[in-house]
Kinemage of the C-alpha trace (Angstrom):
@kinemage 1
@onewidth
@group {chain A} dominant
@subgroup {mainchain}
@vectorlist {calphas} color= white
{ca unk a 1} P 8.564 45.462 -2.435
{ca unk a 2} L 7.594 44.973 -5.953
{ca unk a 3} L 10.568 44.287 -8.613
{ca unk a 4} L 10.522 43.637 -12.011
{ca unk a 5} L 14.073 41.045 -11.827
{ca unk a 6} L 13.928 38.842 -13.822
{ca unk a 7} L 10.542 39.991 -15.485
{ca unk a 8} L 11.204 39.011 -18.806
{ca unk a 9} L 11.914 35.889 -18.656
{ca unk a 10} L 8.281 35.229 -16.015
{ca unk a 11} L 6.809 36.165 -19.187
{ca unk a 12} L 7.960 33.406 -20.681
{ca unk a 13} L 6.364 30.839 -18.469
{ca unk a 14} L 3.042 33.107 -18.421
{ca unk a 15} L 2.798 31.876 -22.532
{ca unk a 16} L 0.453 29.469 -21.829
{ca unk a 17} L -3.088 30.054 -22.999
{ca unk a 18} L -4.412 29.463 -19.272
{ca unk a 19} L -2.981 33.204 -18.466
{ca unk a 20} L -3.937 35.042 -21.196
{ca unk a 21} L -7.151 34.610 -21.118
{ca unk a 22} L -6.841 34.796 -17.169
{ca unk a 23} L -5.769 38.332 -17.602
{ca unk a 24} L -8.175 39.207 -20.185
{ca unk a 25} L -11.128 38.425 -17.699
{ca unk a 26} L -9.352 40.003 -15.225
{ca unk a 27} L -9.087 43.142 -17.536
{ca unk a 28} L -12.618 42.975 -17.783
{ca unk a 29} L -13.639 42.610 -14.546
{ca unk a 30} L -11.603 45.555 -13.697
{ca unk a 31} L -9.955 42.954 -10.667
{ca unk a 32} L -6.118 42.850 -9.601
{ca unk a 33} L -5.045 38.921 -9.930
{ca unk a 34} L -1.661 37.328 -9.452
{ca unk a 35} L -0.319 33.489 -9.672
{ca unk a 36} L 1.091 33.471 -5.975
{ca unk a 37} L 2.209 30.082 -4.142
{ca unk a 38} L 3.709 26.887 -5.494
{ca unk a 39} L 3.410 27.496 -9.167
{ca unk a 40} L 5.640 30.426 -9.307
{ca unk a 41} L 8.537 28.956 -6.539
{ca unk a 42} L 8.526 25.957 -9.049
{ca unk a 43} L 9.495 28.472 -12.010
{ca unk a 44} L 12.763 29.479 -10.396
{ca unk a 45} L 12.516 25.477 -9.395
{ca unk a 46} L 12.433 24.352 -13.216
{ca unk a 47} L 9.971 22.288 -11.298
{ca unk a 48} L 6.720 21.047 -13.737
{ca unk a 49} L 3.333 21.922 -12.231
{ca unk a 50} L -0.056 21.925 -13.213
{ca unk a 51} L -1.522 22.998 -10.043
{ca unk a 52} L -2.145 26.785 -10.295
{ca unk a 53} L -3.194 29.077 -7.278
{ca unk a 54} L -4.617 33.022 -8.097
{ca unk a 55} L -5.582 35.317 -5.793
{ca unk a 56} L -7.818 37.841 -7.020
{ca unk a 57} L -7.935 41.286 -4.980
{ca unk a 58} L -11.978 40.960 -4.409
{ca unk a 59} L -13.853 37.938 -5.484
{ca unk a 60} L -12.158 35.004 -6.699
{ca unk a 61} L -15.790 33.525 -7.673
{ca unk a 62} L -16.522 35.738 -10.032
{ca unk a 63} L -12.749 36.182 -11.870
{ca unk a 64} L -13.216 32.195 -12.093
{ca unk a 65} L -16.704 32.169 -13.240
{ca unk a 66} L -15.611 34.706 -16.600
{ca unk a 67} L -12.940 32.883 -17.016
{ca unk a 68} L -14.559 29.158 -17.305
{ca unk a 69} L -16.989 31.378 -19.839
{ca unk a 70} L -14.494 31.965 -21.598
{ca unk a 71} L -12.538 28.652 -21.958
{ca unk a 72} L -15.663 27.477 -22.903
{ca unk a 73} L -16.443 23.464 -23.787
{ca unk a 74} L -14.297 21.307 -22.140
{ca unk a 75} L -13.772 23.765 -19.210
{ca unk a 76} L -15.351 22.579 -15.400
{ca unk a 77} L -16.423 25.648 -12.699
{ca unk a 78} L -16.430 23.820 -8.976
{ca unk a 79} L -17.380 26.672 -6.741
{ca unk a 80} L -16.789 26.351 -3.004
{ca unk a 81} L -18.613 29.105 -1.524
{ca unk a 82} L -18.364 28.357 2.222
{ca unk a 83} L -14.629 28.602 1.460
{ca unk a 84} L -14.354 31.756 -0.629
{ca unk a 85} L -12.774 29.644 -3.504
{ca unk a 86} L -13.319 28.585 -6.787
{ca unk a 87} L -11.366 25.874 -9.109
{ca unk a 88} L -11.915 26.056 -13.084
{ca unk a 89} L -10.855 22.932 -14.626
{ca unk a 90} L -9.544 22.423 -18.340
{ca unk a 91} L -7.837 19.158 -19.662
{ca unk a 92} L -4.669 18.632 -17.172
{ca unk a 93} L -4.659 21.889 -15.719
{ca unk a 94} L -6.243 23.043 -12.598
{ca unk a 95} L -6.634 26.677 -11.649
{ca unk a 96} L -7.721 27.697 -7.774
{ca unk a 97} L -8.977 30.936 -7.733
{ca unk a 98} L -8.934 32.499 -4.167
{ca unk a 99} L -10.037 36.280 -3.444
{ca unk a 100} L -7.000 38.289 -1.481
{ca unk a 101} L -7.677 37.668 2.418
{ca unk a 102} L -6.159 38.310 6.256
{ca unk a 103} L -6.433 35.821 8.278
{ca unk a 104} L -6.612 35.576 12.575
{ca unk a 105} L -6.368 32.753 15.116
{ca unk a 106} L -7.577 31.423 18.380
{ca unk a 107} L -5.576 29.352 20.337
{ca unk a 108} L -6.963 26.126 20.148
{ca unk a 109} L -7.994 25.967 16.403
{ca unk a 110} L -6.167 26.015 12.951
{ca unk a 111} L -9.141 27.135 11.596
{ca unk a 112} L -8.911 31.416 10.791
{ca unk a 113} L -10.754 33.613 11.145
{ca unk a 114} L -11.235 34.991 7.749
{ca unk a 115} L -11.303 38.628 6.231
{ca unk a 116} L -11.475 40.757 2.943
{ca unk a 117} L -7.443 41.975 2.487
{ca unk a 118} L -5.003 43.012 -0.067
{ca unk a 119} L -2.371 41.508 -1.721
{ca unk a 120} L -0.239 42.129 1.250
{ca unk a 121} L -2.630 40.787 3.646
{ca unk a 122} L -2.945 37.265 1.545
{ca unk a 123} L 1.150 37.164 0.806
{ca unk a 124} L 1.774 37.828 5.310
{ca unk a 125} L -0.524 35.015 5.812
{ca unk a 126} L 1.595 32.920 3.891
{ca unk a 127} L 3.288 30.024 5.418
{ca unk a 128} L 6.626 30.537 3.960
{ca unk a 129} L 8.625 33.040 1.997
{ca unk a 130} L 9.414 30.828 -1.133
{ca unk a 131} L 5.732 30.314 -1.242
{ca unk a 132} L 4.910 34.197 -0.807
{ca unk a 133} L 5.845 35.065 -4.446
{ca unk a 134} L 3.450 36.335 -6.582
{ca unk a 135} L 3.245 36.854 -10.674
{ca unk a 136} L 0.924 39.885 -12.358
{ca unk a 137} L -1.206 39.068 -14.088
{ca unk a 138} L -2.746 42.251 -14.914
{ca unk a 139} L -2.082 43.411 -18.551
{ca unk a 140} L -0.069 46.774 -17.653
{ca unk a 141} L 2.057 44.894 -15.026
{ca unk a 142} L 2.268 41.535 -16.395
{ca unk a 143} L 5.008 38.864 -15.498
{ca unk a 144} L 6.034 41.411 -12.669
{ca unk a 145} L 7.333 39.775 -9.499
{ca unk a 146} L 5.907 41.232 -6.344
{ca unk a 147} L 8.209 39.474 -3.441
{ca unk a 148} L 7.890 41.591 0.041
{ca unk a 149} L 9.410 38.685 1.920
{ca unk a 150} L 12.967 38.086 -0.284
{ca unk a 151} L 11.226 34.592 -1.087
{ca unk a 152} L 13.769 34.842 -4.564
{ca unk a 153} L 16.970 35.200 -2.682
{ca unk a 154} L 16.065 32.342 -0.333
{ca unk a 155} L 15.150 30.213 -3.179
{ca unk a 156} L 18.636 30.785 -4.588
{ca unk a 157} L 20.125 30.198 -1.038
{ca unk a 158} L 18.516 26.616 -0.669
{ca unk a 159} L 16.673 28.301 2.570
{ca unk a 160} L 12.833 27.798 4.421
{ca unk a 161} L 12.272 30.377 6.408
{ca unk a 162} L 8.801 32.388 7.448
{ca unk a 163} L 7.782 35.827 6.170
{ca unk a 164} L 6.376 37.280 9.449
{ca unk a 165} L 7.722 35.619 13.200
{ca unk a 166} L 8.026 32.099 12.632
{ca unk a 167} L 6.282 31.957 16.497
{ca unk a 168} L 3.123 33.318 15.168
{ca unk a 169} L 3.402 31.312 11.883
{ca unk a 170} L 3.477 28.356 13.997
{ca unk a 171} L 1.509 28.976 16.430
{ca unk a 172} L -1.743 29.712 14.236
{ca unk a 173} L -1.349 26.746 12.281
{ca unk a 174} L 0.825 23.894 13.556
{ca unk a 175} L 0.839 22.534 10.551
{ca unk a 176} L 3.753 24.458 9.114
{ca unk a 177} L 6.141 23.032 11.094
{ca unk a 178} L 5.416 19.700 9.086
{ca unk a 179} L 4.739 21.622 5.988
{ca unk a 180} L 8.569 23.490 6.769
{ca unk a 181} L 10.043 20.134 7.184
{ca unk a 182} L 8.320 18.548 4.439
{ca unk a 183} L 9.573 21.242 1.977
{ca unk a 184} L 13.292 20.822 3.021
{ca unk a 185} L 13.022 17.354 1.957
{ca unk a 186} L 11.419 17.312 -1.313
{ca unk a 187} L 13.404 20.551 -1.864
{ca unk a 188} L 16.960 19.604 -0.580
{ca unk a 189} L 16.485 23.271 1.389
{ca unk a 190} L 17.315 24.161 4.887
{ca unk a 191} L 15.610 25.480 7.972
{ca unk a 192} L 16.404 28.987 8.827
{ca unk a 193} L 17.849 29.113 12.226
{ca unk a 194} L 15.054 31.003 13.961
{ca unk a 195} L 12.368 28.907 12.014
{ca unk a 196} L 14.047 25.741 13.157
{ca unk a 197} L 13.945 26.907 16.446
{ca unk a 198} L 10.656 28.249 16.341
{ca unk a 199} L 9.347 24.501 15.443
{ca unk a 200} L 11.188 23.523 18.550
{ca unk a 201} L 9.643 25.926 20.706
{ca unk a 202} L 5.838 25.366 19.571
{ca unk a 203} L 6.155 21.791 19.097
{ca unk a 204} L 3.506 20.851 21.386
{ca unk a 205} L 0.815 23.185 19.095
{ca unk a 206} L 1.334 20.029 16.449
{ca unk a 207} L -1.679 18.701 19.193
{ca unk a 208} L -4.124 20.744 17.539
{ca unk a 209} L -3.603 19.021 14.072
{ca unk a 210} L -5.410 15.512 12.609
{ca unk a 211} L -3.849 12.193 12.619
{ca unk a 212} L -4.752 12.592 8.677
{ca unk a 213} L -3.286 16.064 8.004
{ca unk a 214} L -0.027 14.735 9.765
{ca unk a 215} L 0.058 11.599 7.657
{ca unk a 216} L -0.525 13.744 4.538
{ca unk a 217} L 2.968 15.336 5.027
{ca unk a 218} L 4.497 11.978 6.061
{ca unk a 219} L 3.536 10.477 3.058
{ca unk a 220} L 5.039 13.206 0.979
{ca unk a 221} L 8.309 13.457 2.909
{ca unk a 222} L 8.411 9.600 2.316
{ca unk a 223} L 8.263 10.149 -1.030
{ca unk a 224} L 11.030 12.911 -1.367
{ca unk a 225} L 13.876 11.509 -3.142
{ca unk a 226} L 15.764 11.601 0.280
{ca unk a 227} L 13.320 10.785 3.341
{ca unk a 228} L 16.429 10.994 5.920
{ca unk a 229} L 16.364 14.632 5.778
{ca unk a 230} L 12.543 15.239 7.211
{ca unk a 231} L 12.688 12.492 9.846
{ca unk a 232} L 16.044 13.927 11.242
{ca unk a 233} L 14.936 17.341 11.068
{ca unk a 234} L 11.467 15.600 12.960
{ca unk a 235} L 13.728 14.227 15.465
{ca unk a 236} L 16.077 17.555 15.942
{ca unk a 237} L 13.142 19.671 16.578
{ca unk a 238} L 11.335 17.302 18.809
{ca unk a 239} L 8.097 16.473 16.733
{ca unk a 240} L 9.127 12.825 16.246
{ca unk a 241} L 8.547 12.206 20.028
{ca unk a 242} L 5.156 13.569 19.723
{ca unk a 243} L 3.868 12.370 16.370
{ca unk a 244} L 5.693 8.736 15.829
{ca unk a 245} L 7.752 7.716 19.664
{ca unk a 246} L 8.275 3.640 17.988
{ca unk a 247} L 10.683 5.562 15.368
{ca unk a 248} L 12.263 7.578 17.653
{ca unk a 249} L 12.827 4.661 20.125
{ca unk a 250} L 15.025 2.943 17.341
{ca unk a 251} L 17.176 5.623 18.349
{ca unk a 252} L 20.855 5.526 20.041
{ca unk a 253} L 23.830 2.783 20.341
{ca unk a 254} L 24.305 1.216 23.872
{ca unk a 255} L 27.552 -0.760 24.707
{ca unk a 256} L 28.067 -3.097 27.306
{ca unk a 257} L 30.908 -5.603 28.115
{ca unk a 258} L 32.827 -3.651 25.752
{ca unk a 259} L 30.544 -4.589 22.946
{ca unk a 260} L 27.924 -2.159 21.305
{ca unk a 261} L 25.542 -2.152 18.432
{ca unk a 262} L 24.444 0.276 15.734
{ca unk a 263} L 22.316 2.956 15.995
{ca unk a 264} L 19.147 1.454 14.343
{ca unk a 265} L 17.367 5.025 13.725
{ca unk a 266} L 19.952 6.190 11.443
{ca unk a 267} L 20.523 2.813 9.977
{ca unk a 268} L 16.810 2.614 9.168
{ca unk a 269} L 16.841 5.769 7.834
{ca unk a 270} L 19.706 4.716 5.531
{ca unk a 271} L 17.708 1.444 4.297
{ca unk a 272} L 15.092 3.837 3.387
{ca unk a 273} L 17.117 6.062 1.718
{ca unk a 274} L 19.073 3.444 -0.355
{ca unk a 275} L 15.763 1.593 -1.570
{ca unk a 276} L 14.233 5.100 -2.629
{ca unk a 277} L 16.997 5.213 -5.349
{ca unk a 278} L 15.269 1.910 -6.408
{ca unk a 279} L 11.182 2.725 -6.434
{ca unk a 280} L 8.805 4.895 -5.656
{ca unk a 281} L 6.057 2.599 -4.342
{ca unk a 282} L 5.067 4.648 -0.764
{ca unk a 283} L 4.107 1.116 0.767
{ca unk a 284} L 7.520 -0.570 0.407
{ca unk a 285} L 9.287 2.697 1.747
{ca unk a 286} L 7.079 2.323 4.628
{ca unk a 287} L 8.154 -0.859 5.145
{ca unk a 288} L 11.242 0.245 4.838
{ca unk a 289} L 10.877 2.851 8.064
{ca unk a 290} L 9.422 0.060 9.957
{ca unk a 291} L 11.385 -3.136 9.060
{ca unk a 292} L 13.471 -2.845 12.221
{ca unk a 293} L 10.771 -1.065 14.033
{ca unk a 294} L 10.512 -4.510 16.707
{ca unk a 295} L 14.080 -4.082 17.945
{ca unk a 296} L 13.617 -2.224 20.973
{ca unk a 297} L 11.174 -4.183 22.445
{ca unk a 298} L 13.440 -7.252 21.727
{ca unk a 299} L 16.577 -5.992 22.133
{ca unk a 300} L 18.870 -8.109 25.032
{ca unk a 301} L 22.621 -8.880 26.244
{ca unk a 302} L 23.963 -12.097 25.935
{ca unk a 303} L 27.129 -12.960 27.206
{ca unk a 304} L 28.283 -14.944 24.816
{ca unk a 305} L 26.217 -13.660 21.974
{ca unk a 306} L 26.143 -9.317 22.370
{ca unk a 307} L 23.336 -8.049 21.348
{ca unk a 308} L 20.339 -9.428 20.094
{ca unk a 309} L 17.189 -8.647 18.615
{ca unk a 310} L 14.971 -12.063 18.173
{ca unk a 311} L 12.281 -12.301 16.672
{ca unk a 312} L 12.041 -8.395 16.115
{ca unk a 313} L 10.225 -9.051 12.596
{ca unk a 314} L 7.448 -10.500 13.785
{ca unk a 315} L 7.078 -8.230 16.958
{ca unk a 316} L 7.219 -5.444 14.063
{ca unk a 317} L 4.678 -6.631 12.029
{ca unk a 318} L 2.333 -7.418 14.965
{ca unk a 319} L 3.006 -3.717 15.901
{ca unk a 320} L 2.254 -2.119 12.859
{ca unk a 321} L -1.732 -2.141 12.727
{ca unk a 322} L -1.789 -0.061 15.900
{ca unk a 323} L 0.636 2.618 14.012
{ca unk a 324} L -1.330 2.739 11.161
{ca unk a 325} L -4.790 2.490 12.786
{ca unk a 326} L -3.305 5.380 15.537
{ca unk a 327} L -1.837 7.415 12.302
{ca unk a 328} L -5.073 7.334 10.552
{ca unk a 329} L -3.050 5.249 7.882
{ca unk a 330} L -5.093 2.922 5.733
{ca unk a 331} L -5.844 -0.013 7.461
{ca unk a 332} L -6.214 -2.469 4.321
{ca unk a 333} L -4.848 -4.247 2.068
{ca unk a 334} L -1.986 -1.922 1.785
{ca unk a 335} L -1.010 -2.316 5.921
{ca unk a 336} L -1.135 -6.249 5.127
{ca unk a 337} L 1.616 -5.509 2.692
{ca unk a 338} L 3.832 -3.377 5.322
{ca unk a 339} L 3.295 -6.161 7.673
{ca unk a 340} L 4.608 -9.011 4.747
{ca unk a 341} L 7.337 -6.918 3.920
{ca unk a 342} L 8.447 -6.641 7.602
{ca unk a 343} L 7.338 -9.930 8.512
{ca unk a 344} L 9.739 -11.233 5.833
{ca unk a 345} L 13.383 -9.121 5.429
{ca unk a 346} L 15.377 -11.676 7.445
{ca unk a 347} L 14.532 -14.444 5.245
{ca unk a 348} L 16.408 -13.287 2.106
{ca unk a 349} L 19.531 -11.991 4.143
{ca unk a 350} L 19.709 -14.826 6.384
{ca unk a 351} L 19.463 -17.086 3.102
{ca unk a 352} L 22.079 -15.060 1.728
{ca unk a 353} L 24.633 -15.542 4.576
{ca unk a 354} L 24.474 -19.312 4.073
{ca unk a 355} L 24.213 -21.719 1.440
{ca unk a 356} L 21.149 -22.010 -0.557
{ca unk a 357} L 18.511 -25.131 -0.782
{ca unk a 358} L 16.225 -25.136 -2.866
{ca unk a 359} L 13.708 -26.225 -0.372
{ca unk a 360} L 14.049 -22.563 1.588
{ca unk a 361} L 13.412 -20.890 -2.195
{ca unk a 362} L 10.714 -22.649 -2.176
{ca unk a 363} L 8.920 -21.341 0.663
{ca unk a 364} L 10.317 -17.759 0.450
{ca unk a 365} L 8.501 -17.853 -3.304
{ca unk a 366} L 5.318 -19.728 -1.700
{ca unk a 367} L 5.394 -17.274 1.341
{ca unk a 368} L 6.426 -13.655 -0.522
{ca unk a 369} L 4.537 -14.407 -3.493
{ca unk a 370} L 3.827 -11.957 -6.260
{ca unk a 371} L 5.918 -9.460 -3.813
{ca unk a 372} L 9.262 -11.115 -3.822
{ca unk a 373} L 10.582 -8.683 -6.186
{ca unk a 374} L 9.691 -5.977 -3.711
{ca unk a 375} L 10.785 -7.969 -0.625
{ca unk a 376} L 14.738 -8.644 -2.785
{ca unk a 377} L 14.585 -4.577 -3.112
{ca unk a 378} L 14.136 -4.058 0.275
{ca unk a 379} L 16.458 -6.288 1.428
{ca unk a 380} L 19.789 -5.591 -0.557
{ca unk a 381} L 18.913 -1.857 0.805
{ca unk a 382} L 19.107 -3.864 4.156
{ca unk a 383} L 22.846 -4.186 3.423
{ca unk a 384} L 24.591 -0.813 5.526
{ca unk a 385} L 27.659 -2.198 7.163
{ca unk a 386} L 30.410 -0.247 7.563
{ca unk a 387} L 32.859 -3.150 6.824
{ca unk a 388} L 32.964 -3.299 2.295
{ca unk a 389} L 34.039 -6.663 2.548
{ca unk a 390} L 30.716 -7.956 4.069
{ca unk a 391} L 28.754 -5.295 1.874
{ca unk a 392} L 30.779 -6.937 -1.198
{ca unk a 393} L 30.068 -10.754 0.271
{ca unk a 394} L 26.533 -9.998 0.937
{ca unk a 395} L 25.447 -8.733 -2.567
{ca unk a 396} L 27.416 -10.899 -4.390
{ca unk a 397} L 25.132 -13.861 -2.051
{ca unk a 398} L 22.117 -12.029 -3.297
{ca unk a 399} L 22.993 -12.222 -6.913
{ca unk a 400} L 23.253 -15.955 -6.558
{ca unk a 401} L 19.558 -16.208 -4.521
{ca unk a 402} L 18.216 -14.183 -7.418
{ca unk a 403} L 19.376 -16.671 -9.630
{ca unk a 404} L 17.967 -19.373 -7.781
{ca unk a 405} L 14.600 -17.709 -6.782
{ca unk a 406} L 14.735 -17.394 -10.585
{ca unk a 407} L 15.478 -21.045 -11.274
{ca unk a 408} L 13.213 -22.807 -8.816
{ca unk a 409} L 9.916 -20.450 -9.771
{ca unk a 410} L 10.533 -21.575 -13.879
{ca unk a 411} L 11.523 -25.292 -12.819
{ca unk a 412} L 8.757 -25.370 -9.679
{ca unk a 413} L 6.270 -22.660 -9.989
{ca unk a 414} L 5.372 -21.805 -6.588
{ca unk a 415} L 5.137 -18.353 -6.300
{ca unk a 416} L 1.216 -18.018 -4.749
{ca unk a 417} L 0.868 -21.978 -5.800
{ca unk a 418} L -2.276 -23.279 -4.324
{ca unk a 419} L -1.964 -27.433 -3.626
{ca unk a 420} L -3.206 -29.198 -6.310
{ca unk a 421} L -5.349 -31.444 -3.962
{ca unk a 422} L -8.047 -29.367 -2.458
{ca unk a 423} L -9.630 -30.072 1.304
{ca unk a 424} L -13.001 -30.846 -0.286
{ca unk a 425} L -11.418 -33.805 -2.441
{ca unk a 426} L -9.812 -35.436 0.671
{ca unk a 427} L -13.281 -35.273 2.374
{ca unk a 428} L -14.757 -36.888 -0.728
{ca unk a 429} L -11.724 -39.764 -1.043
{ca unk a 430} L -12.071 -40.567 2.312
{ca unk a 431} L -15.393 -39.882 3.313
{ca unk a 432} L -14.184 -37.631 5.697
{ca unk a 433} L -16.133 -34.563 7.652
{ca unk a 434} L -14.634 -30.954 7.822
{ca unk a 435} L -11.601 -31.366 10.539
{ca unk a 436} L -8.198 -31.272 11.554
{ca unk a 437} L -7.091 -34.673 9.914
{ca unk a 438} L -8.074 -33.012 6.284
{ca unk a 439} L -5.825 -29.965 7.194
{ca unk a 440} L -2.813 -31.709 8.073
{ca unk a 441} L -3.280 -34.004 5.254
{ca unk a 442} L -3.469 -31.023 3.052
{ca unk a 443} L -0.350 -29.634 4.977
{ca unk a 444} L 1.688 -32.181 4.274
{ca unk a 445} L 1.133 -32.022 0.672
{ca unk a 446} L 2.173 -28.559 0.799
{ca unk a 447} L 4.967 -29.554 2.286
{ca unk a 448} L 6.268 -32.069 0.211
{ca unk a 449} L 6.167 -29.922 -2.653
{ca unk a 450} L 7.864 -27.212 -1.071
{ca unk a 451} L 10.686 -29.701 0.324
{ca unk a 452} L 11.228 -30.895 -3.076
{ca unk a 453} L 9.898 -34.465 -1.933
{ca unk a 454} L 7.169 -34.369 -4.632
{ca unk a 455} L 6.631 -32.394 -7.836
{ca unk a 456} L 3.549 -29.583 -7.977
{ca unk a 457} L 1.565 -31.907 -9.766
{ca unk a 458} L -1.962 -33.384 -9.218
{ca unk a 459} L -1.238 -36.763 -10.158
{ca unk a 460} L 2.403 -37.140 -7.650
{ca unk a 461} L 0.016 -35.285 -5.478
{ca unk a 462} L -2.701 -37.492 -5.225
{ca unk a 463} L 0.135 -40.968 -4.756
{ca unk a 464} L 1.158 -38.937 -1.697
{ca unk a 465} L -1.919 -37.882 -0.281
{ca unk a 466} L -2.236 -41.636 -0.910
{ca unk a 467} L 0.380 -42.809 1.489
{ca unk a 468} L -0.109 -39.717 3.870
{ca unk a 469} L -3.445 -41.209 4.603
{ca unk a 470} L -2.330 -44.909 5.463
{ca unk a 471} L -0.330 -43.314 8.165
{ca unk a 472} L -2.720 -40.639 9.747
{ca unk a 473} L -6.360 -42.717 9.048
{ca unk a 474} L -5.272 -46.258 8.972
């Protein structure tokens, strides 16, 4: 079905410089080319994008070639000619130019088999039918909308759905199902009924697909502006229990004696929610997923207590290298923060709930570091009871260990403080060898200063290390 609604004002967004002289290679080349994919579902979006996909009815090489000739200096060619594909790069734009193709499956591979096709061919193969649209941009039809699929009216409905049967969608490449989930997040869009059920159905095809790819779309639904919608729509259609089981398993309330406790999947998902109004660094919003991650494993009935859940930070953060290393998440520096972040969100809270020494500041700044700002965020997001009052209490308690997180690091200045007397100086003082008497020496410095005993100063320092030594070496 090709239309021309709407036509004038496509023309409008095809102003830029990038697509007239697109077309005018294109008229030269005697080759039928169209903007298909992302770009044009984020003009109806009034979504920006610089990310520009063409497919070119014959070769995409050589439309890209004549048209990095003609951008000239300043313009990159990067030709990928196992692939078919070529991407012309020219300041902050990026066009992919992709010749028109049909595409088959075998069962146990992702991977199609490829062929020459039309414009129809490439727009079927299409994952979905927001993404199907295509833009002339051929001089006699330019700005025309070709949409086969009704990938405009389900853009104005809010809805995913497939072109062709969502089974065979699926089934050729798994990945769609993440890719259809992923979209409904970033997009605020829902699952056709049929495509949600497909995903059900061929859920076990997700088997087929890398630890990386998966983690790709995980990443991006975690940072959607609301994360809750993938990872329920992961858990409704079953792909949770395949692709991350220590998330489901937060999920469900159990009551005995009369006495029952939350549901910590959706409350988890609502701590991740709330602190993605407040940032958009990925790492603490995956500490947010996994901050309560420990409390199956730990959770018991006490008689006189209900429910518990000790200790559940630190069984989280000792579980968390496995999920990243298993995920094919980066295992660095940025895991070590995850685990710090889940290590730590009881110390804040439970600070909060009582009153505040200055001596527990003290080692929440020594032990958060430069990341207590981060670790506060994820905290107050912490805060989901149902009861106002104790929401009210609670952040009103934060407020005041702001303040005095503020207080102590001006007065103290022990956020990453290293002890002013280092383990080589207490060997040289008292002619001591490398062992356990110069750590607990230095330990107890450490201490003092945290415990307020002492200022974080050499020379108080060195009285105490003083006196510490009478005691421990005689």
């Amino acid at each position: 079905m090709r239309t021309r609604i709407e036509q004038t004002e496509m023309k409008e967004y095809l102003q830029d410089k990038i697509f007239k002289i697109i077309s005018d290679a294109a008229e030269e080349q005697a080759q039928e080319c169209y903007v298909i994919g992302g770009y044009v579902r984020d003009i109806f979006l009034k979504r920006n994008s610089k990310d520009i996909d063409v497919v070119v009815v014959g070769s995409g090489i050589e439309l890209a070639g004549k048209v990095n000739e003609k951008l000239g200096k300043g313009s990159h060619l990067t030709v990928f000619k196992n692939f078919g594909t070529a991407q012309v790069k020219c300041g902050d734009i990026e066009v992919e130019f992709v010749g028109a193709r049909k595409e088959s499956y075998q069962r146990d591979s992702r991977k199609p088999i490829v062929e020459d096709g039309t414009l129809e061919d490439d727009q079927n193969r299409r994952d979905f039918t927001i993404n199907a649209l295509a833009l002339c941009l051929n001089k006699e039809r330019y700005g025309e909308l070709v949409d086969p699929f009704g990938g405009l009216n389900d853009l104005k409905n809010f809805v995913i759905r497939t072109p062709l049967d969502p089974d065979i969608t699926f089934s050729d490449d798994p990945l769609r199902m993440m890719r259809g989930i992923r979209f409904a997040a970033q997009l605020g869009f829902f699952l056709e009924s049929s495509t949600f059920d497909s995903i059900s159905k061929n859920k076990e095809r997700i088997g087929i697909i890398s630890k990386e790819r998966i983690a790709d779309e995980l990443n991006k639904i975690m940072l959607s502006r609301k994360p809750s919608v993938g990872f329920i729509l992961l858990e409704k259609t079953g792909l949770l229990e395949l692709i991350f089981p220590e998330v489901l398993a937060l999920k469900g309330a159990e009551t005995k004696d009369g006495v029952g406790h939350k549901d910590n999947f959706y409350h988890t998902l609502a701590v991740l929610d709330g602190l993605c109004e407040h940032t958009d660094n990925l790492w603490l919003r995956w500490a947010a997923l996994l901050h309560d991650i420990g409390k199956p494993r730990t959770k018991r009935f006490d008689a006189k207590l209900g429910w518990t859940f000790h200790n559940h930070n630190y069984i989280g953060e000792k579980m968390i290298p496995e999920i990243f290393r298993r995920m094919k998440l980066p295992t660095n520096e940025k895991m070590k923060y995850v685990q710090k972040m889940v290590s730590l969100h009881m110390r804040p809270i439970s600070l909060s709930d009582h009153e505040v020494t200055d001596s527990a500041i003290r080692r929440l700044l020594f032990d958060a570091g430069d990341d207590i700002d981060d670790l506060m965020k994820l905290c107050e997001a912490d805060i989901t009871s149902k009861n106002p009052d104790k929401v009210k209490r609670f952040r009103a308690n934060f407020q005041l260990v702001r303040q005095k997180l503020q207080e102590i690091e001006e007065k103290d200045k022990v956020r990453n403080f290293q002890p002013p007397i280092s383990g080589q100086e207490i060997m040289n003082t008292f002619n001591l060898p490398a062992c356990s008497t110069v750590g607990e020496i230095k330990m107890r410095i450490k201490d003092a200063i945290l415990d307020g005993i002492i200022p974080n100063e050499y020379e108080a320092a060195r009285v105490y290390m003083m006196e510490v030594a009478k005691e421990l070496i005689g």
